[in-house]
C-alpha positions as CSV (number, residue, x, y, z in Angstrom):
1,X,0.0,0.0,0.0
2,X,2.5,2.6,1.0
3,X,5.2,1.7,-2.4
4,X,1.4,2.0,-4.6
5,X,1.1,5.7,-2.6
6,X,4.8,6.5,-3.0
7,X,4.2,5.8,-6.9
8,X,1.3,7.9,-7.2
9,X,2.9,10.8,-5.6
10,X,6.0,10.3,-7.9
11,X,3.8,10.1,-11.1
12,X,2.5,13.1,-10.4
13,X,5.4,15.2,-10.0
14,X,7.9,13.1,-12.6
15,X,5.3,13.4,-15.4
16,X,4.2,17.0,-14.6
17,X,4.9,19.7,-17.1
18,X,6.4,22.2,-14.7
19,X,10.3,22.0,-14.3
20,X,9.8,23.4,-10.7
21,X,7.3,20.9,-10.2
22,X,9.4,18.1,-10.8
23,X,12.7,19.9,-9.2
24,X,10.3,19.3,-5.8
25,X,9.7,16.0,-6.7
26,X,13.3,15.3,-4.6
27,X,12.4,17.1,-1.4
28,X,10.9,14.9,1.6
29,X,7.8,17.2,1.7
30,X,5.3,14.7,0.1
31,X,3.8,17.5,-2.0
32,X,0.4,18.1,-3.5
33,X,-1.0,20.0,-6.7
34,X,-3.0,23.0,-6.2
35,X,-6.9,21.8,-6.8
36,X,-10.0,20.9,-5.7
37,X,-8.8,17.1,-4.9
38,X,-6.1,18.4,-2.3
39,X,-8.2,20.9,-0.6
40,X,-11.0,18.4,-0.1
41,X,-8.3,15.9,1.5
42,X,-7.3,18.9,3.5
43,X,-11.1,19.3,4.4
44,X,-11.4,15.5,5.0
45,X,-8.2,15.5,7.3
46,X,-8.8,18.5,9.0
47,X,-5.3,20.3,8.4
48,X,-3.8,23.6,7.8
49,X,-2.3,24.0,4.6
50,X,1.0,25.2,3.6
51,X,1.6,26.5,-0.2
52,X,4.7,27.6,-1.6
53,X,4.9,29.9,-4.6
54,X,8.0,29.7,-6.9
55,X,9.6,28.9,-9.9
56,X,12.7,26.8,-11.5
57,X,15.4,29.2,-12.1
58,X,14.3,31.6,-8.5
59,X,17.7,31.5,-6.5
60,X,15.8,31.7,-3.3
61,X,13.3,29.2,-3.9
62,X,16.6,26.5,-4.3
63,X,17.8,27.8,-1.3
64,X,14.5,27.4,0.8
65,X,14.4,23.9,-1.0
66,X,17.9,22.5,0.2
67,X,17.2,24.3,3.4
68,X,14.1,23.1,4.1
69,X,12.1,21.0,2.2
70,X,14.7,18.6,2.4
71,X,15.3,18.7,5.7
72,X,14.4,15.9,7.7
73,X,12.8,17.1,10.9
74,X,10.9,19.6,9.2
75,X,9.7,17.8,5.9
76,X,8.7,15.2,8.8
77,X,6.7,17.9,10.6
78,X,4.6,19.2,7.3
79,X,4.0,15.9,5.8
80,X,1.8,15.1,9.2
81,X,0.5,18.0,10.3
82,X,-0.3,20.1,6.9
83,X,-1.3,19.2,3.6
84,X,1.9,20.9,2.0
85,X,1.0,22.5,-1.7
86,X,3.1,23.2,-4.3
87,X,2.9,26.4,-7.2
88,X,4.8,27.0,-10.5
89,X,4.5,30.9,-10.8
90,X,4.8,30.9,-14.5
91,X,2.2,28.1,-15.0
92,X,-0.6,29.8,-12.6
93,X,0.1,33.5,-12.5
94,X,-3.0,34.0,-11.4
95,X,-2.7,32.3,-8.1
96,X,0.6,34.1,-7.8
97,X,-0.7,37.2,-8.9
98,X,-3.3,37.2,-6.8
99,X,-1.3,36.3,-3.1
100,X,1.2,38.6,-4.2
101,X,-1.6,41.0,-4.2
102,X,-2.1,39.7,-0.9
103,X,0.8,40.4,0.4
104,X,1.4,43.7,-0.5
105,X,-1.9,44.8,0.7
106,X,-1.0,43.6,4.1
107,X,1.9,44.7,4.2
108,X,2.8,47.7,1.6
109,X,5.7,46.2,0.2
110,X,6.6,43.5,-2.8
111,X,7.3,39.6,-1.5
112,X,9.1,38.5,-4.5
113,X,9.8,35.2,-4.4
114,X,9.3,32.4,-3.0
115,X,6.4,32.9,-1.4
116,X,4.8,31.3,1.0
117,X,1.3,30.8,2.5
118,X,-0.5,28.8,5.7
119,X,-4.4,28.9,5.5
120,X,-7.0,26.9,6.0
121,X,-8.6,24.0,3.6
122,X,-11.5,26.7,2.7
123,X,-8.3,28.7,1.9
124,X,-8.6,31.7,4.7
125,X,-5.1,33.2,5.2
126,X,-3.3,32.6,8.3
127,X,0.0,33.7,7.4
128,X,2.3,35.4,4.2
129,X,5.4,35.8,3.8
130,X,8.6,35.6,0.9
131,X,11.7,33.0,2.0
132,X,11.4,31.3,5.0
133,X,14.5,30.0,6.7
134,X,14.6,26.6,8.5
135,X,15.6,28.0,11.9
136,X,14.9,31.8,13.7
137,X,17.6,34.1,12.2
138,X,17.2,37.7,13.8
139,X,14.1,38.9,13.6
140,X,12.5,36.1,11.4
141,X,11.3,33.1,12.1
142,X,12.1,29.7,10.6
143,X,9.7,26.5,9.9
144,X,10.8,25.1,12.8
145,X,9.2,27.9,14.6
146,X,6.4,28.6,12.7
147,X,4.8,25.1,11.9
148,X,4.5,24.1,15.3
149,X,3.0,27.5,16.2
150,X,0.4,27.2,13.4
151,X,-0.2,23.0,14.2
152,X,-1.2,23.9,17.4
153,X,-3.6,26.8,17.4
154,X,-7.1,25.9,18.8
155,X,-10.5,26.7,16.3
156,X,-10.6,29.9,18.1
157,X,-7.2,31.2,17.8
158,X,-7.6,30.2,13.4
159,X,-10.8,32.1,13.7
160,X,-9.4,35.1,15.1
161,X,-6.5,35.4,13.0
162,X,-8.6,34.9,10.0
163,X,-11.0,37.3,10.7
164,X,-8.1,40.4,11.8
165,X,-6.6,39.7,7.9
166,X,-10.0,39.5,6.4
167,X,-10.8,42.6,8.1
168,X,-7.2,44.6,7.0
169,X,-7.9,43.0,3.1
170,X,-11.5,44.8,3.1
171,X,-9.7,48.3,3.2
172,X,-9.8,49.2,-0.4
173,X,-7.9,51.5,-2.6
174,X,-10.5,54.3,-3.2
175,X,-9.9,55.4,-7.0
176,X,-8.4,58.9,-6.6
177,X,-10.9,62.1,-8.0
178,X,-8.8,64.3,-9.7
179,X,-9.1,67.2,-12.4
180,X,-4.8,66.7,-13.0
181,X,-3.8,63.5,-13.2
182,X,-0.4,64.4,-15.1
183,X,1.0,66.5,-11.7
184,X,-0.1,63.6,-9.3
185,X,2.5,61.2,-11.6
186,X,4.6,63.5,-12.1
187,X,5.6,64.8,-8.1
188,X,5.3,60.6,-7.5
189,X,7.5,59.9,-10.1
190,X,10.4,63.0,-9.0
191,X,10.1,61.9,-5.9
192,X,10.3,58.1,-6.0
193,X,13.6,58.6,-8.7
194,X,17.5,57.9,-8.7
195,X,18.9,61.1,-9.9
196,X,22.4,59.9,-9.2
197,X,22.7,56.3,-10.8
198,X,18.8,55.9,-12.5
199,X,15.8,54.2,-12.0
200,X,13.6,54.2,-8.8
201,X,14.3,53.9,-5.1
202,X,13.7,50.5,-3.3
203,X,15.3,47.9,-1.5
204,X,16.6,46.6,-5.8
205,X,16.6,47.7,-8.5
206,X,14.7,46.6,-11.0
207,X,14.4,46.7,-14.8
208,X,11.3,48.4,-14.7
209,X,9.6,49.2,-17.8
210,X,6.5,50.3,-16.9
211,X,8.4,52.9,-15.1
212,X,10.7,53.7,-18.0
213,X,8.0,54.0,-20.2
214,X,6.3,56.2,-18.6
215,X,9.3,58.6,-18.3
216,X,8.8,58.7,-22.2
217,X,5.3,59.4,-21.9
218,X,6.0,62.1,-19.8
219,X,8.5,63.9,-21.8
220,X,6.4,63.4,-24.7
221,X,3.5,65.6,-22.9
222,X,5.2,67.7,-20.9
223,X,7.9,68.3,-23.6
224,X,9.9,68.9,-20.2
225,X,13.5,67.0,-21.2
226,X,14.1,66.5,-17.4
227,X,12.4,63.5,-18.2
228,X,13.8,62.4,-21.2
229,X,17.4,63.3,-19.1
230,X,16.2,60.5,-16.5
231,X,15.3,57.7,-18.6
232,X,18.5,58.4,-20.7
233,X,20.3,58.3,-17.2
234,X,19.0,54.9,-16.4
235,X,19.4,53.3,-19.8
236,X,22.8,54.5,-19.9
237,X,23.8,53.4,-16.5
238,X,21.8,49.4,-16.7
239,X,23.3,49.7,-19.9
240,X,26.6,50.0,-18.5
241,X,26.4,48.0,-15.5
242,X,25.9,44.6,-13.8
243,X,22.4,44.3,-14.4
244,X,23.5,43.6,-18.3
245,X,25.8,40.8,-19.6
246,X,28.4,42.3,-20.9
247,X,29.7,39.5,-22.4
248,X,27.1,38.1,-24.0
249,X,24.1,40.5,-23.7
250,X,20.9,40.7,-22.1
251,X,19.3,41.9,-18.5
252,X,19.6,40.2,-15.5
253,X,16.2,40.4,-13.4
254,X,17.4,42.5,-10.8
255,X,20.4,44.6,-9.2
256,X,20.9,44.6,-5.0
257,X,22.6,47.8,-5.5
258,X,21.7,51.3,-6.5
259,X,24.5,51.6,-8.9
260,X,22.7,48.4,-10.5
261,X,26.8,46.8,-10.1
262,X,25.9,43.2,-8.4
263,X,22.3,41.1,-9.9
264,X,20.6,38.1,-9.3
265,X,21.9,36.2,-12.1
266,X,18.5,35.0,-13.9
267,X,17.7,35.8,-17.4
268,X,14.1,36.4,-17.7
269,X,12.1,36.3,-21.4
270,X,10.1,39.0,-20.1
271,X,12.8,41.7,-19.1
272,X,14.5,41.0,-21.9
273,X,11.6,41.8,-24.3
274,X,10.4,44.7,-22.2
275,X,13.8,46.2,-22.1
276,X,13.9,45.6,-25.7
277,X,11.5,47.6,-26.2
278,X,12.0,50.4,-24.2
279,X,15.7,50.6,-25.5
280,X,14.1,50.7,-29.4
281,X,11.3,53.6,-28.0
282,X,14.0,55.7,-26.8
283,X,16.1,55.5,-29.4
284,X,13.5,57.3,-31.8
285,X,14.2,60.2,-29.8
286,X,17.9,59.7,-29.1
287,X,19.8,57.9,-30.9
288,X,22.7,56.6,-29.1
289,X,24.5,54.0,-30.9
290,X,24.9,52.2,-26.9
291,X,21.1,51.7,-27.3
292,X,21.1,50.4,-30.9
293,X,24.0,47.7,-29.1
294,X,21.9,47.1,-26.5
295,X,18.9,45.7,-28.7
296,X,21.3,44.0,-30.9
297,X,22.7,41.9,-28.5
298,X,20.2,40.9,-26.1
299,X,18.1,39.8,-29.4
300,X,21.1,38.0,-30.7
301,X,21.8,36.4,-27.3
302,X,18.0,35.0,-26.7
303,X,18.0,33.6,-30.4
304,X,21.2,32.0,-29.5
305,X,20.3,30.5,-26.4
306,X,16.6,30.7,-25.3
307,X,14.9,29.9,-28.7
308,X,13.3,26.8,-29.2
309,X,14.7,26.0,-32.8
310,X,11.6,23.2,-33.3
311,X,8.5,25.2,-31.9
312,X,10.0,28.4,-33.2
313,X,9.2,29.9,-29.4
314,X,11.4,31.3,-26.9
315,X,12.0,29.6,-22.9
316,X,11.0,31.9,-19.9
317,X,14.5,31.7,-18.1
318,X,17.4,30.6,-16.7
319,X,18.6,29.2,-12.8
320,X,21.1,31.7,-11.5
321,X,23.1,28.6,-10.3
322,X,25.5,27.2,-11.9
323,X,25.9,25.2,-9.6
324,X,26.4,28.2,-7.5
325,X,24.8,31.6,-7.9
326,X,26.8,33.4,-11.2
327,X,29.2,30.8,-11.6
328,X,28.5,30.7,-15.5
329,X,28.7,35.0,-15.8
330,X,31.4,35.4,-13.0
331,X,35.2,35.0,-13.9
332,X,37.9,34.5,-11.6
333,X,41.3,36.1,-11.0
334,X,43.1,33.7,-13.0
335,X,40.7,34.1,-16.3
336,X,40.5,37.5,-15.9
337,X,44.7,37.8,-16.1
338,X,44.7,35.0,-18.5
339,X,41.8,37.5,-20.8
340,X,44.3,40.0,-20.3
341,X,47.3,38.5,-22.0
342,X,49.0,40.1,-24.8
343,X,47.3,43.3,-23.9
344,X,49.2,46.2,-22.7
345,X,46.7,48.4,-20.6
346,X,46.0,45.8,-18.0
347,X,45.6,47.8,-15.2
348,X,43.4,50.4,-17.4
349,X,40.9,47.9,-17.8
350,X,41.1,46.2,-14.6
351,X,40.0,49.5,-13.0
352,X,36.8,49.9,-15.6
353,X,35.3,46.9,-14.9
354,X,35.8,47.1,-11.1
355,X,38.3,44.0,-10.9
356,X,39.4,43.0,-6.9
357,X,41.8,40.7,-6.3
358,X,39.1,38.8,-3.7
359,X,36.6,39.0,-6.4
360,X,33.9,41.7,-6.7
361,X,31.1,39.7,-6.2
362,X,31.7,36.5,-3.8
363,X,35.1,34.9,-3.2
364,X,37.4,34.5,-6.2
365,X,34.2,35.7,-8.1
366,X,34.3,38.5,-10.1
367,X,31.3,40.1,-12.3
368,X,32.2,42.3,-15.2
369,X,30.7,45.7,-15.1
370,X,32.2,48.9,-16.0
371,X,33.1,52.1,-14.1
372,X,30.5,54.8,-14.6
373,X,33.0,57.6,-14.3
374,X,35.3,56.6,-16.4
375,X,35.0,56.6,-19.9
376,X,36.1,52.7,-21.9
377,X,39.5,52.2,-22.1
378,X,41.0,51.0,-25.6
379,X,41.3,47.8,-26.1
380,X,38.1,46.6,-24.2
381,X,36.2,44.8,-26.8
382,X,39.5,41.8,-26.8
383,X,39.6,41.9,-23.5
384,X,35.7,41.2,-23.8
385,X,36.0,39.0,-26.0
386,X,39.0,36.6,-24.7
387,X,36.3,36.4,-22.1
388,X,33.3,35.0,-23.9
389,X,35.7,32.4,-25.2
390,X,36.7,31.4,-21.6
391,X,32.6,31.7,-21.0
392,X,32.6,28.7,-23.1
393,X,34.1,26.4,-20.5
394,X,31.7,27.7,-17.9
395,X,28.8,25.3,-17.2
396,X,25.4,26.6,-18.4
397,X,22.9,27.2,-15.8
398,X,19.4,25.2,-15.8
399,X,17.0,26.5,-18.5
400,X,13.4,26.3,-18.0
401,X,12.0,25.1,-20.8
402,X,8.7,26.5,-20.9
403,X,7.0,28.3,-23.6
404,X,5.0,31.0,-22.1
405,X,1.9,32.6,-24.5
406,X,2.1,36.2,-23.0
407,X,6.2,36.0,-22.5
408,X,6.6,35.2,-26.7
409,X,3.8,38.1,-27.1
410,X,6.0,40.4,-25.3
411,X,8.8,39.8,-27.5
412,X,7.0,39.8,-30.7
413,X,6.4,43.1,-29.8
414,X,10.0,43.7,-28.7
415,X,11.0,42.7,-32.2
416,X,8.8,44.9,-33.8
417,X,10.0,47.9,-32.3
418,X,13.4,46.9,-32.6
419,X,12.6,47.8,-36.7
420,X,13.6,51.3,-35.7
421,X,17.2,49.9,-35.9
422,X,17.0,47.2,-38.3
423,X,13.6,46.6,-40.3
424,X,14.5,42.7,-40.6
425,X,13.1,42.3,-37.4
426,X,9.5,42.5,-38.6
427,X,10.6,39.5,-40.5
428,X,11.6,37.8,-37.3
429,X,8.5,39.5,-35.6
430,X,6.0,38.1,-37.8
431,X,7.4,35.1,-37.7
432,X,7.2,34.6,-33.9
433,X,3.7,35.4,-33.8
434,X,2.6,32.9,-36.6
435,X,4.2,30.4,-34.5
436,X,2.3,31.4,-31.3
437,X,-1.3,31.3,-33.1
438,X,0.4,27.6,-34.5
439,X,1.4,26.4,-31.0
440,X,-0.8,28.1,-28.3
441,X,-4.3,28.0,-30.3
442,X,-5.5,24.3,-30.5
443,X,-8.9,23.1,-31.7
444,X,-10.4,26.7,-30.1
445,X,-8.6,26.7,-27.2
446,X,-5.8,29.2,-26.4
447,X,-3.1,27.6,-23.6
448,X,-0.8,29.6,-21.2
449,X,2.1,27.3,-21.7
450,X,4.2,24.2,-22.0
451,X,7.2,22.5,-22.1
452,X,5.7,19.6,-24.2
453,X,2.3,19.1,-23.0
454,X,-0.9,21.5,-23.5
455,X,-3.0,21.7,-20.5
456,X,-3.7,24.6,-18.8
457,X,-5.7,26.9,-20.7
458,X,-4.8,30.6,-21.4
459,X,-5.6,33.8,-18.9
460,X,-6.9,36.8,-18.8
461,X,-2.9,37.9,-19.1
462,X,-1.6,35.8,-22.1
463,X,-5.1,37.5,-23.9
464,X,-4.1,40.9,-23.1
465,X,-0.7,40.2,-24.4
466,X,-1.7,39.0,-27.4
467,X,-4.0,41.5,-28.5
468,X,-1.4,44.2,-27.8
469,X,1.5,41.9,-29.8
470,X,-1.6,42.0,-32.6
471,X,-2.0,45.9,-32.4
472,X,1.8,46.7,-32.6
473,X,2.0,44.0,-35.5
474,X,-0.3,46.4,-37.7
475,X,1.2,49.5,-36.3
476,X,4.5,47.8,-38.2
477,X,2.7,46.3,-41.2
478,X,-0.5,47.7,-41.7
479,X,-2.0,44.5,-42.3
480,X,-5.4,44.4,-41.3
481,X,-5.8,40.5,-40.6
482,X,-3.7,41.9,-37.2
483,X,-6.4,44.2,-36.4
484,X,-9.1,41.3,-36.9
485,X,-7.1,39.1,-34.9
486,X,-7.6,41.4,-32.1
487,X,-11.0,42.0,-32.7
488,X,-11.8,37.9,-32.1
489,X,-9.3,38.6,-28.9
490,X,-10.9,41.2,-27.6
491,X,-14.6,39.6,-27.7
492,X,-12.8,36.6,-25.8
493,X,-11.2,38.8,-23.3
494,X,-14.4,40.7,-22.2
495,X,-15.7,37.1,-20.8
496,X,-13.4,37.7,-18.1
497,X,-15.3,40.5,-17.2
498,X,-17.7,39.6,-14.2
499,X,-18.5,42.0,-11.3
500,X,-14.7,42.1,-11.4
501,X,-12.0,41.1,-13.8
502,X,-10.7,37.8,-13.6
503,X,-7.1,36.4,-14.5
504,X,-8.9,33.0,-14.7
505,X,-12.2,31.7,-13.2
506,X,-11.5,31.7,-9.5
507,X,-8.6,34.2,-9.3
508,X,-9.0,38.2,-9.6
509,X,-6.9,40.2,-12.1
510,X,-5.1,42.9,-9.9
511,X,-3.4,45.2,-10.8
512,X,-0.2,44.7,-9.6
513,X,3.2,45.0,-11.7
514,X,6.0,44.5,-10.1
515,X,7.5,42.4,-12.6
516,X,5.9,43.7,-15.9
517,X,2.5,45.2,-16.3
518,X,-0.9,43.5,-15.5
519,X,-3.5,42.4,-17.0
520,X,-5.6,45.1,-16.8
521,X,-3.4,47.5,-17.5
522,X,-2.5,46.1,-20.8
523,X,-6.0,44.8,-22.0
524,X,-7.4,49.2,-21.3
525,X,-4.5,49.9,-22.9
526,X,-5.1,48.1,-25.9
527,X,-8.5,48.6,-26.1
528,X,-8.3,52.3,-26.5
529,X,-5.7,51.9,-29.2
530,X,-8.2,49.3,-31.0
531,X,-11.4,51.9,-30.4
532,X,-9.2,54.8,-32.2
533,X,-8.3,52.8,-34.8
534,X,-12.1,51.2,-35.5
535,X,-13.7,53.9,-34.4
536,X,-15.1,52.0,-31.7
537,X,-17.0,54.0,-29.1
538,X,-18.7,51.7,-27.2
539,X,-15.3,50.2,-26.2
540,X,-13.6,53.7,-26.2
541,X,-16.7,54.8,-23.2
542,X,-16.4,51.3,-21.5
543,X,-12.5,51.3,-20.9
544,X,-12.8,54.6,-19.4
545,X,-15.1,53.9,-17.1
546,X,-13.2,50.6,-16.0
547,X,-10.0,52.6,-15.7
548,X,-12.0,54.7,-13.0
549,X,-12.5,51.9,-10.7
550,X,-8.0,51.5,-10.4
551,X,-6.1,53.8,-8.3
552,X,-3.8,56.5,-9.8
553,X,0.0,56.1,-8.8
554,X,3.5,55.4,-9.7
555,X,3.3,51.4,-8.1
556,X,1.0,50.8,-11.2
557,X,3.2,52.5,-13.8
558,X,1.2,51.4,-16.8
559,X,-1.9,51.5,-15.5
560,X,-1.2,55.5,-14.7
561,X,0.1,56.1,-18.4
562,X,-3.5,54.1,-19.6
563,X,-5.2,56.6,-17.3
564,X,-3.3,59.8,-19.1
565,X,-4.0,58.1,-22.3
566,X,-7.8,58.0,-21.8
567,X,-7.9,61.4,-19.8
568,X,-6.0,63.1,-23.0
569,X,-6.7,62.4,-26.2
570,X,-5.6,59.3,-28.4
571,X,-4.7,60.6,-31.8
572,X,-4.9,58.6,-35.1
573,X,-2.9,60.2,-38.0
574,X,-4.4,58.9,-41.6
575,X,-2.3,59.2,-44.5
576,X,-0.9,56.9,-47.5
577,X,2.6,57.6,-46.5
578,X,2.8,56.7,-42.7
579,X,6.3,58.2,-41.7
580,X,6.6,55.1,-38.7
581,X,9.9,55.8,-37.7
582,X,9.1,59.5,-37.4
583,X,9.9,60.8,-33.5
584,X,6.7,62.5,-33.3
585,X,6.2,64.1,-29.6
586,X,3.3,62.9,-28.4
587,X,3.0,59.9,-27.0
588,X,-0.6,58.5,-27.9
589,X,-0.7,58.6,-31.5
590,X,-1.1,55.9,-33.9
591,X,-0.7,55.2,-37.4
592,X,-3.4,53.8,-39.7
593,X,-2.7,53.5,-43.5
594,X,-5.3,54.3,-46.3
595,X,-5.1,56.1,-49.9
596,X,-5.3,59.2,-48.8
597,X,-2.7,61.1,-50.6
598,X,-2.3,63.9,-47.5
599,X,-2.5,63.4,-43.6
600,X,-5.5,63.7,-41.6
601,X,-5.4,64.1,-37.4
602,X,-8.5,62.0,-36.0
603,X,-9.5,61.5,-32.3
604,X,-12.3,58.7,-31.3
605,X,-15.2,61.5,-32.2
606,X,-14.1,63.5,-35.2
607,X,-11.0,64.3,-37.2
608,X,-9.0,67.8,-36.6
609,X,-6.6,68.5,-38.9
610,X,-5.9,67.8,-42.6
611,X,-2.8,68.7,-44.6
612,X,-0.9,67.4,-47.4
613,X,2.1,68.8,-45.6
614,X,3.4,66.5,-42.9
615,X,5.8,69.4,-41.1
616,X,2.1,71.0,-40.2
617,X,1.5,67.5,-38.8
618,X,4.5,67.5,-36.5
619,X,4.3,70.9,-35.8
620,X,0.4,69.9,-34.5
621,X,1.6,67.5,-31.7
622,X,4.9,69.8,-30.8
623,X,2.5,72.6,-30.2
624,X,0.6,70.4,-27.8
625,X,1.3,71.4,-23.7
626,X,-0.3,70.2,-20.7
């Protein structure tokens, strides 16, 4: 009876799709899936629950993991007093999404992950809280603490803690009234800013596109270049830094310093594309050949080593370990010398990419990222690249296999914005979004992801994703099929649409974007692009009022610049000769091709301004101040 169990619970972790699913399958927690089944047995059994949210390539879920999952005494300790749950983040984003949500609600700050959740089998929260450590260090407590505690609380005790977070969860973000939405952002955003090394205060530093982009926006409106000056200041210095691979290209997910010199060492699809992106938008209105490197490479390096040559897709990540955190990216003393052969300016060098003999980043460990205040010595691309050869003996860390719908929408969008620099990209854009509609779309059924098998069906996320991925594919082509593809999208996305909206059936979409925007934010902001472009007012009058219902600040980046797009106007400029790559200043404008031989100015109501001169068009959008 028990070896018949023991094969059950194996089956259901060696066969499952996830890569963090299975990577549990080693611990001595006997785990469970999240569904109905395990919370009935939890029901049945009358035990607390314990879930833990994570992925395969999160440093600190490994560490939590060998710490304590796989820990005898305290894998002992869950498997008979909880029903212990485990929660691929990338596969169920909404229940991440949603206890992140959680989280920051009751406490005002960002978990990250892991995270990790007791509550009871009707799923009331008990406790929340990021990376747990097996024993009390400082002022946190461990499992060994913290299960007992929870095991042994009376009906009463649950009750009471249940109801006091219930009660602080009730408290809701009251939509803020206001007749100037553009000076609420912009005293948030000058107050919450870097002005020495870039980006935005916090205990990281994070890519944060939502963020960036709205720095543009704001420039764009205000035509104040303070804020153009800022994003440039940020782009430049990530550029520069250790939150890039200098090496061989592409972002890192996050810095833990302010100069952005030392990151956690995983490669996410999603910051990548996203930073893509903003690199390509910021180039139309500076031109800095770093930036046009920047896109280059971080393309080249995901085609090189996160594209899935038979699906055509790309993966979501890779570990940080290697087997240790940045042992693939790190060097040490003796490769960095041996890099440094042959080339006279050693100690030039040394000092630009912040060499110490002890290693920079952990014993013997040194991470290459240059000096800000000095400007690149000469021979630095060798150097560099005596490096990447000596990369090749480096073993490569784990990489998550998984195809992601709303990831490979990002970068098709990426890609087509990165045309500014190279128009082959549209090639390669097109391209990836033929193969998502071939591999995500399945007998009328949209999926979230895979690594080989498609099961769990697509979100209110990978929808809004898509649409957007379809709207910036006919803002590149002017094909219309994109803008019908949209249209189908667009009906299926306003079924998740109930009294609230809905990142799957039993999950809410929040609005929270930490990591990239949500949902929400997304999905209004492409429905107001689509309502301009079809002249679509029932949908134009319906996102507006939805966006009332969200609170207006910086913490939801995207969501604010949604909420200045539908508070100003959304301009669609008409013409047989779109200039695309035009660095218009405005930031809510869109193209739309037809055989008109001048240019016509349109809002959602009427159109403004015709001419068959297109320097009275630009002068139209530079005259605009708010």
């Amino acid at each position: 009876m028990k070896l018949s169990l023991i094969f059950v619970f194996l089956s259901v972790f060696l066969f499952a799709d996830s890569e963090y699913v299975k990577e549990h399958s080693h611990d001595l927690v006997k785990w469970h899936l999240w569904n109905e089944k395990t919370f009935e047995k939890a029901k049945k059994e009358n035990k607390l629950i314990l879930v833990t949210i994570g992925y395969s390539t999160c440093h600190w879920c490994h560490v939590m993991m060998k710490e304590s999952f796989r820990n005898k005494e305290i894998a002992k300790f869950l498997n008979r007093y909880f029903i212990p749950i485990v929660v691929d983040k990338e596969e169920h984003p909404e229940i991440d999404r949603y206890y992140q949500w959680i989280y920051k609600k009751l406490y005002d700050k960002s978990p990250g992950w892991p995270i990790n959740i007791i509550m009871t089998p009707k799923k009331e929260i008990l406790f929340i809280s990021n990376y747990i450590p097996p024993h009390d260090i400082f002022s946190r407590k461990g499992f060994s603490t913290l299960l007992p505690y929870f095991a042994n609380l009376d009906k009463n005790q649950i009750k009471k803690i249940t109801k006091a977070i219930k009660e602080k969860l009730k408290k809701e973000e009251k939509p803020l009234q206001t007749k100037n939405p553009l000076k609420i952002i912009e005293d948030e955003v000058k107050a919450s800013f870097d002005f020495e090394y870039g980006g935005f205060k916090g205990l990281h530093k994070f890519p944060e596109y939502n963020k960036f982009k709205l720095l543009l926006d704001l420039y764009l409106l205000t035509k104040d270049r303070q804020y153009l000056d800022m994003l440039n200041l940020t782009l430049t210095n990530m550029a520069k830094s250790g939150m890039y691979d200098q090496i061989e290209g592409g972002f890192f997910r996050y810095s833990v310093d302010d100069d952005f010199a030392i990151p956690h060492f995983e490669k996410m699809l999603y910051t990548n594309a996203l930073m893509i992106e903003i690199y390509a938008l910021t180039y139309q209105y500076n031109p800095k050949k770093l930036y046009k490197k920047i896109i280059n490479e971080t393309i080249n390096e995901f085609y090189e080593k996160y594209y899935d040559k038979k699906f055509k897709l790309f993966y979501a990540a890779n570990s940080a370990d290697s087997p240790n955190e940045g042992d693939y990216f790190c060097f040490s003393k003796a490769e960095i010398l041996n890099a440094l052969k042959n080339i006279k300016n050693k100690q030039e060098i040394l000092n630009y990419i912040n060499f110490e003999e002890e290693g920079n980043f952990e014993k013997d460990k040194n991470h290459i990222y240059f000096n800000l205040n000095i400007p690149p010595p000469k021979n630095l691309g060798i150097f560099l690249n005596n490096l990447k050869k000596l990369r090749k003996h480096h073993s490569f860390p784990f990489l998550d296999r998984k195809k992601i719908l709303s990831w490979n929408a990002m970068m098709t969008a990426a890609l087509f914005r990165a045309s500014i620099i190279d128009r082959n990209y549209i090639k390669k854009a097109k391209k990836l979004l033929n193969s998502i509609y071939k591999n995500f779309y399945q007998n009328g059924i949209w999926y979230h992801s895979f690594v080989n098998k498609k099961e769990k069906k697509a979100n209110l996320e990978d929808y809004a994703y898509l649409i957007r991925a379809n709207i910036i594919a006919y803002e590149y082509t002017f094909d219309n099929k994109y803008l019908k593809n949209a249209e189908i999208l667009i009906r299926k996305s306003l079924k998740f649409k109930d009294k609230i909206w809905k990142m799957t059936e039993n999950f809410p979409a929040t609005p929270d974007e930490k990591s990239y925007p949500s949902a929400v934010s997304v999905l209004f902001n492409t429905y107001i692009d689509f309502a301009a472009l079809n002249n679509d007012f029932e949908l134009y009058e319906f996102t507006k009022n939805e966006l009332k219902k969200f609170p207006l600040k910086l913490e939801y980046a995207f969501l604010a610049r949604v909420k200045l797009k539908s508070f100003y106007n959304v301009y669609v400029i008409k013409t047989s000769n779109p200039k695309l790559y035009f660095p218009i200043m405005y930031p809510f404008y869109l193209w739309e091709k037809t055989d008109y031989n001048y240019y016509q100015i349109c809002d959602i109501y009427s159109c403004l301004k015709r001419s068959e001169n297109f320097g009275e068009i630009d002068k139209f959008f530079k005259n605009i101040r708010y």
